[in-house]
C-alpha angles and dihedrals in degrees: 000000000000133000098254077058095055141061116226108235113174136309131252106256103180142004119239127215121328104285088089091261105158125200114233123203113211119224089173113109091226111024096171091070086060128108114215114183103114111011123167137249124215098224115163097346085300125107106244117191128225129187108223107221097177132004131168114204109225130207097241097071094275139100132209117229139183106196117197126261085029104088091142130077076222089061087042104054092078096062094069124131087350116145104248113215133196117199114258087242092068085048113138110253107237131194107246086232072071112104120164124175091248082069084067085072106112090027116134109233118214120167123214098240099038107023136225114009111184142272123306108248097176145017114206120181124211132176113307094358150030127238130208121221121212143175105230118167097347092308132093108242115184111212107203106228115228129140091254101066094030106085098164139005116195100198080179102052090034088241138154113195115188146163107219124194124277096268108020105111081044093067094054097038092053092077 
């Protein structure tokens, strides 16, 4: 399995006990529509595979998951920090009335006053929004998206236009 073959779902924060249970936060915007029998692990750049024997969806966007042969918090450790994958076959079907903010990755961003910015290389969500990065004049500059900045998205066209705060990019460029 490679990376272009797989959809990045969350990453494993902390270990839990000493049975080898990790803790997995989810960056997926559903993760209840997962499966999650087999998912795969970035280690060194390669897509390890891990059979999942037990897990216990949480509230807070995580899941708790025993996966078989680690039965250690020695076994564990090395899971730490590390991107968790699911194949694009296990994909959750969506409507194509569906758009979340993670479809914006690949845009091009321009903004009314400057132009065109760049292409968006990431989405990352944090509490209460979502935030766009984008390389924009050899530096990565992160656009937070809210309804008040975005004025049009062109799904066709593959277009972000926004309206960004007086200083923003300035913050970024003074460097």
């Amino acid at each position: 399995m490679t990376h272009e073959e797989a959809f990045y779902i969350g990453y494993i924060t902390k270990t839990k006990g000493l049975k080898g249970e990790v803790q997995l936060y989810f960056e997926y915007d559903e993760p209840g529509l997962l499966d999650l029998d087999v998912v795969f692990a970035d280690i060194n750049g390669k897509m390890v595979p891990f059979f999942v024997s037990v897990y216990k969806m949480q509230p807070n966007n995580t899941c708790n998951i025993y996966f078989d042969d680690i039965d250690h918090i020695d076994k564990a450790q090395p899971l730490l920090r590390k991107k968790i994958y699911l194949p694009l076959t296990k994909m959750p079907d969506r409507s194509d009335e569906d758009f979340h903010y993670n479809d914006l990755k690949g845009f091009i961003v321009t903004d009314e006053t400057t132009g065109e910015l760049g292409e968006i290389i990431e989405i990352n969500e944090y509490p209460q929004h979502f935030v766009a990065t984008v390389h924009y004049q050899n530096k990565e500059i992160m656009i937070p998206l809210n309804e008040d900045m975005i004025i049009e998205i062109d799904e066709d066209e593959g277009t972000l236009l926004v309206d960004l705060p007086d200083g923003l990019l300035d913050i970024y460029l003074s460097n």
